[in-house]
C-alpha positions as CSV (number, residue, x, y, z in Angstrom):
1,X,-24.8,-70.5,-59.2
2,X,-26.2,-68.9,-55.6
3,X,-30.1,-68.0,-55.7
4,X,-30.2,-64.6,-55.7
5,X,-32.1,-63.8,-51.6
6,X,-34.6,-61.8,-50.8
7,X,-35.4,-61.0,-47.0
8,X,-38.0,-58.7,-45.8
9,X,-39.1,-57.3,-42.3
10,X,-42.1,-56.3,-42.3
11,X,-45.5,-55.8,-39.9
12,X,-47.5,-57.5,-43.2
13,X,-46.3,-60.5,-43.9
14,X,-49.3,-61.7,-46.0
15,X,-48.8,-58.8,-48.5
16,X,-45.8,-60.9,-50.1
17,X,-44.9,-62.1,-52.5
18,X,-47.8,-60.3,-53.6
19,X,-47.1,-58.8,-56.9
20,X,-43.5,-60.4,-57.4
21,X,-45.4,-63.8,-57.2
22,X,-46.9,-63.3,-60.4
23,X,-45.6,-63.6,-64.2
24,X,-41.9,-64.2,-64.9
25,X,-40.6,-63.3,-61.6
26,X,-43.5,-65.6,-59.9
27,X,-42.3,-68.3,-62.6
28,X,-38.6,-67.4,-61.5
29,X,-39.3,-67.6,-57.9
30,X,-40.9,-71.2,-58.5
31,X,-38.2,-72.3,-60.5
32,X,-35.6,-71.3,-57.3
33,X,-33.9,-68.7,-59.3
34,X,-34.5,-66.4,-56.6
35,X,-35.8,-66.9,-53.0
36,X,-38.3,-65.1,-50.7
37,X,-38.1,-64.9,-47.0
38,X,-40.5,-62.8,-44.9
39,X,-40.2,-62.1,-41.7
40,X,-43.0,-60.6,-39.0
41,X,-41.7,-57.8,-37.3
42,X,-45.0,-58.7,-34.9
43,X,-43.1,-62.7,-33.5
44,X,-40.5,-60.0,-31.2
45,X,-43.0,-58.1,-29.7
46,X,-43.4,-58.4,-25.8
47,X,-46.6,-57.9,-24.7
48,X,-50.3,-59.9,-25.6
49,X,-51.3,-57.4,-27.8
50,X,-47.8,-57.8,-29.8
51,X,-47.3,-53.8,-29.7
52,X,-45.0,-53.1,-31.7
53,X,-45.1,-48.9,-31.9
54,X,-45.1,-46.2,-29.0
55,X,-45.8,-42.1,-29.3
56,X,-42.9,-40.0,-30.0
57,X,-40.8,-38.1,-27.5
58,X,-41.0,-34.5,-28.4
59,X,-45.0,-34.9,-29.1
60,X,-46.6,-34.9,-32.7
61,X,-49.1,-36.6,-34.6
62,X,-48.7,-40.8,-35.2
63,X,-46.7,-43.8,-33.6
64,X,-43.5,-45.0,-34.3
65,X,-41.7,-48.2,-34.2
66,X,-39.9,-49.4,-31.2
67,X,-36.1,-49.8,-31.6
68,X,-35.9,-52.8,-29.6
69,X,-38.7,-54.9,-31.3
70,X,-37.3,-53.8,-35.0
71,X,-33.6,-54.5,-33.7
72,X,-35.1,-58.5,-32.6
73,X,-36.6,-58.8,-36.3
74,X,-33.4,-57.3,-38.2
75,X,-31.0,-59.8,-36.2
76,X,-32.8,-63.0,-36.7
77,X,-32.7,-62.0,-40.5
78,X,-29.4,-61.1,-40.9
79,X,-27.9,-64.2,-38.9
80,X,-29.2,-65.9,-41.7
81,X,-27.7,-63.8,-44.0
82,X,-25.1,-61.8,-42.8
83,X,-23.8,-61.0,-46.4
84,X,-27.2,-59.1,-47.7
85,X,-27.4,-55.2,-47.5
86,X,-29.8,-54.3,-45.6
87,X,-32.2,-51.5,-46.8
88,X,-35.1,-49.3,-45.7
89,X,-37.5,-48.2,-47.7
90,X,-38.2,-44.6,-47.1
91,X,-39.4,-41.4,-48.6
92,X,-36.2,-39.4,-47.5
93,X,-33.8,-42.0,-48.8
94,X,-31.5,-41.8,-52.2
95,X,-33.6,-42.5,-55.2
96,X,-34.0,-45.6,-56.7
97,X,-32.3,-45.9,-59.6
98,X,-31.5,-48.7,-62.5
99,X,-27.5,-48.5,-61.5
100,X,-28.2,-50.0,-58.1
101,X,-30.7,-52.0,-59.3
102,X,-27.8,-53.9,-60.9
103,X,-25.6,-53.1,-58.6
104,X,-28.2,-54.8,-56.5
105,X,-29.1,-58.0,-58.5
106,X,-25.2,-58.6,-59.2
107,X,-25.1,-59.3,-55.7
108,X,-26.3,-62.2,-53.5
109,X,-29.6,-60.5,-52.5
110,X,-31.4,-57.9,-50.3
111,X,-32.6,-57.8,-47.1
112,X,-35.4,-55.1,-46.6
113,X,-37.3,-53.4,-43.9
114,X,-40.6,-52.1,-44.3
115,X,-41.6,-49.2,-41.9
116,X,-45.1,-47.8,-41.0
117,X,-46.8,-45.6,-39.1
118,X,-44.6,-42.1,-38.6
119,X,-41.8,-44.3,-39.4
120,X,-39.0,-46.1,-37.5
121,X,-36.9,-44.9,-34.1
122,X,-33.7,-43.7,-35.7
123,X,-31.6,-45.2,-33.0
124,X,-32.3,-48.9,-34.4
125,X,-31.3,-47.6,-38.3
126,X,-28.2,-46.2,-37.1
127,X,-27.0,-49.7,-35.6
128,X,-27.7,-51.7,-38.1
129,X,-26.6,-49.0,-40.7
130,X,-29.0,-49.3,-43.3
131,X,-28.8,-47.7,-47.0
132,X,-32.3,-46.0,-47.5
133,X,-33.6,-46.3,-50.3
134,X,-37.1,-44.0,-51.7
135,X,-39.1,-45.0,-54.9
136,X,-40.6,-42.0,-55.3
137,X,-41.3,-38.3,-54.2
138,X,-44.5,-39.5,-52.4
139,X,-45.7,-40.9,-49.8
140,X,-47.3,-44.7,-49.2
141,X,-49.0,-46.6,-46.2
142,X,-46.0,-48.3,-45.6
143,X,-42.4,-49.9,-46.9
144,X,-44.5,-52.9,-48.8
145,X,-45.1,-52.0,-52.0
146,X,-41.7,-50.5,-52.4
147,X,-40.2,-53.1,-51.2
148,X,-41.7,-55.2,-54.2
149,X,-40.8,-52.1,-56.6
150,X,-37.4,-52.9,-55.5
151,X,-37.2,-56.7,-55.7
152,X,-39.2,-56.7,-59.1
153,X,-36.6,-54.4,-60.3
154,X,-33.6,-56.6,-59.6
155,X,-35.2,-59.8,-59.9
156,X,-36.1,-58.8,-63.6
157,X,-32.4,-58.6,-64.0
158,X,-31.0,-62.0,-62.7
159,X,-30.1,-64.5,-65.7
160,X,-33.1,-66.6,-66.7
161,X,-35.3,-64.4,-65.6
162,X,-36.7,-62.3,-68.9
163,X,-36.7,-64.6,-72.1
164,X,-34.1,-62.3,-73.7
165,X,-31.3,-60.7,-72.1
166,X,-31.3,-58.1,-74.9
167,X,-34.7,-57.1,-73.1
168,X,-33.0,-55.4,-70.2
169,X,-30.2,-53.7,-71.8
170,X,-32.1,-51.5,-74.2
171,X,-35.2,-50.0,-71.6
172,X,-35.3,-46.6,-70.7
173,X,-32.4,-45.7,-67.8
174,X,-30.1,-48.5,-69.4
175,X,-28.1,-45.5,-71.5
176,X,-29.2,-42.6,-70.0
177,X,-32.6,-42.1,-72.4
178,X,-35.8,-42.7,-71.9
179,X,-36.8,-45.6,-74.0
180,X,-38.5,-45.3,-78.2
181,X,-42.0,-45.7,-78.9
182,X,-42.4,-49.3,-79.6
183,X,-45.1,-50.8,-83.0
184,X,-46.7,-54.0,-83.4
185,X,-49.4,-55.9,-86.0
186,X,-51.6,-54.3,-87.6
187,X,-49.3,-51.8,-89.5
188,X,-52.3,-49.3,-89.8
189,X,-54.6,-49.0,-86.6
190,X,-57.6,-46.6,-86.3
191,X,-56.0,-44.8,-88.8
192,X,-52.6,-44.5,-87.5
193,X,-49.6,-46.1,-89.6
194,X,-46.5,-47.3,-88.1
195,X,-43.5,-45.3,-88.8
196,X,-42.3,-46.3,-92.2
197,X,-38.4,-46.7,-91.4
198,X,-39.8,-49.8,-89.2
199,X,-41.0,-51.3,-91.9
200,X,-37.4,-51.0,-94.1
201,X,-35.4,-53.6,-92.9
202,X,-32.6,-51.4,-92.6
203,X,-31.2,-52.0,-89.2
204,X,-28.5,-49.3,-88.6
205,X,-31.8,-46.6,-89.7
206,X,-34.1,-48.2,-87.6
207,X,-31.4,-47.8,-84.5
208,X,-31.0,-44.2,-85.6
209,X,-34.5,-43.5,-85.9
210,X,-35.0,-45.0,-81.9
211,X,-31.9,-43.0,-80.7
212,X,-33.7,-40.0,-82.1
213,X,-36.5,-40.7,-80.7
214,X,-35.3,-41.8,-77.6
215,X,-32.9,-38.4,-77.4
216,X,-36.1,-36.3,-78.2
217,X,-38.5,-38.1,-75.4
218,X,-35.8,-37.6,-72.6
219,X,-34.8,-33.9,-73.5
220,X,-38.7,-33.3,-73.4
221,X,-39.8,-35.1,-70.6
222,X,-36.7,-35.7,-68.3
223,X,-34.9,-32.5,-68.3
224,X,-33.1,-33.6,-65.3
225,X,-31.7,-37.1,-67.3
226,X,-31.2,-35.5,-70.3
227,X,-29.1,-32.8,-69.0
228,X,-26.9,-35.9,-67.2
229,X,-26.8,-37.5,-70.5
230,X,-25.3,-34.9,-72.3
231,X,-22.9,-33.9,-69.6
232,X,-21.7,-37.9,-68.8
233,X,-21.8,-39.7,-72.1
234,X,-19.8,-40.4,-74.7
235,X,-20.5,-37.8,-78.4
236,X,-24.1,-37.4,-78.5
237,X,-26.1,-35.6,-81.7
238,X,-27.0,-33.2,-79.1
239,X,-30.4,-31.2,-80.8
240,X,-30.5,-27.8,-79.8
């Protein structure tokens, strides 16, 4: 089976594998379940001082990324790997989602590029067409951290990754819901009991109980989901 790639262009190198170097997916990356290649956007720039950013035309605050420097980085990568998408990870692309995450780690990888400063010359984004992708309605320091959101989130996903595939599939986003309250040892804690259907042993009540719950979280606190829920999926016990 192909090891499932991950290529990044970025001005930080030394940030990775940072967090995605840790726990199961650092254990997974060890094992060569996945791979990591970084690449510094900083080895194409032209001058002593490896400048790699320029003022704006049309004024305004910050630098941004030259095209040309960026455009050296994204080819080395992608003659490596012609077959990755390429992404960058901005706070005006589509937002992330768990569909392309598996969309995503179905595939043979990801190839990533991590902007800073105001952000990237357009010019270099539209030729190499790349799908951007935000994480969040906020904004960050850089494409970095999102760029490990993004690879955590599909690497997480790979087979032999999580010690039970029956992990993944019932998380919140997997059908649409946020995800149940989840109980462990001791069954009464500072006073507070575990709900008593856990305790029953009776499986098909216990599923009910976490679709309730599950249905009740998302209509409360994801409006936006729960409404796409009820409108895409199959029968529902839609509350009122």
């Amino acid at each position: 089976m192909p090891v499932w790639q991950a290529k990044v262009a970025t001005l930080f190198p030394e940030m990775f594998p940072g967090a995605v170097g840790q726990a199961l997916a650092g254990k997974a990356l060890e094992n060569g379940i996945w791979s990591l290649d970084v690449k510094d956007i900083r080895d194409h720039a032209t001058d002593r001082h490896r400048t790699v950013d320029d003022n704006p035309f049309g004024g305004g605050a910050g630098m941004v990324m030259r095209p040309d420097i960026v455009d050296a980085a994204l080819r080395e990568l992608r003659a490596s790997a012609p077959e990755l998408p390429l992404i960058y990870l901005s706070p005006r692309g589509k937002m992330l989602n768990q569909k392309r995450c598996r969309e995503l780690a179905a595939g043979p990888g990801v190839m990533l590029l991590c902007g800073r400063y105001e952000g990237i010359d357009q010019r270099v984004l539209d030729e190499h067409q790349v799908e951007e992708i935000s994480i969040g309605d906020y904004i960050l320091m850089g494409g970095e951290l999102p760029a490990m959101v993004l690879i955590e989130s599909c690497v997480r996903l790979i087979d032999g990754v999580l010690n039970t595939s029956a992990s993944a599939d019932e998380e919140s986003f997997e059908t649409g819901l946020l995800e149940y309250p989840h109980y462990t040892r001791p069954a009464n804690w500072n006073g507070r009991d575990v709900p008593e259907i856990l305790l029953s042993g009776h499986h098909a009540k216990i599923q009910a109980w976490r679709l309730d719950q599950a249905e009740e979280i998302t209509r409360e606190r994801r409006p936006d989901l729960w409404d796409q829920y009820v409108a895409t999926g199959p029968a529902k016990r839609v509350k009122s």
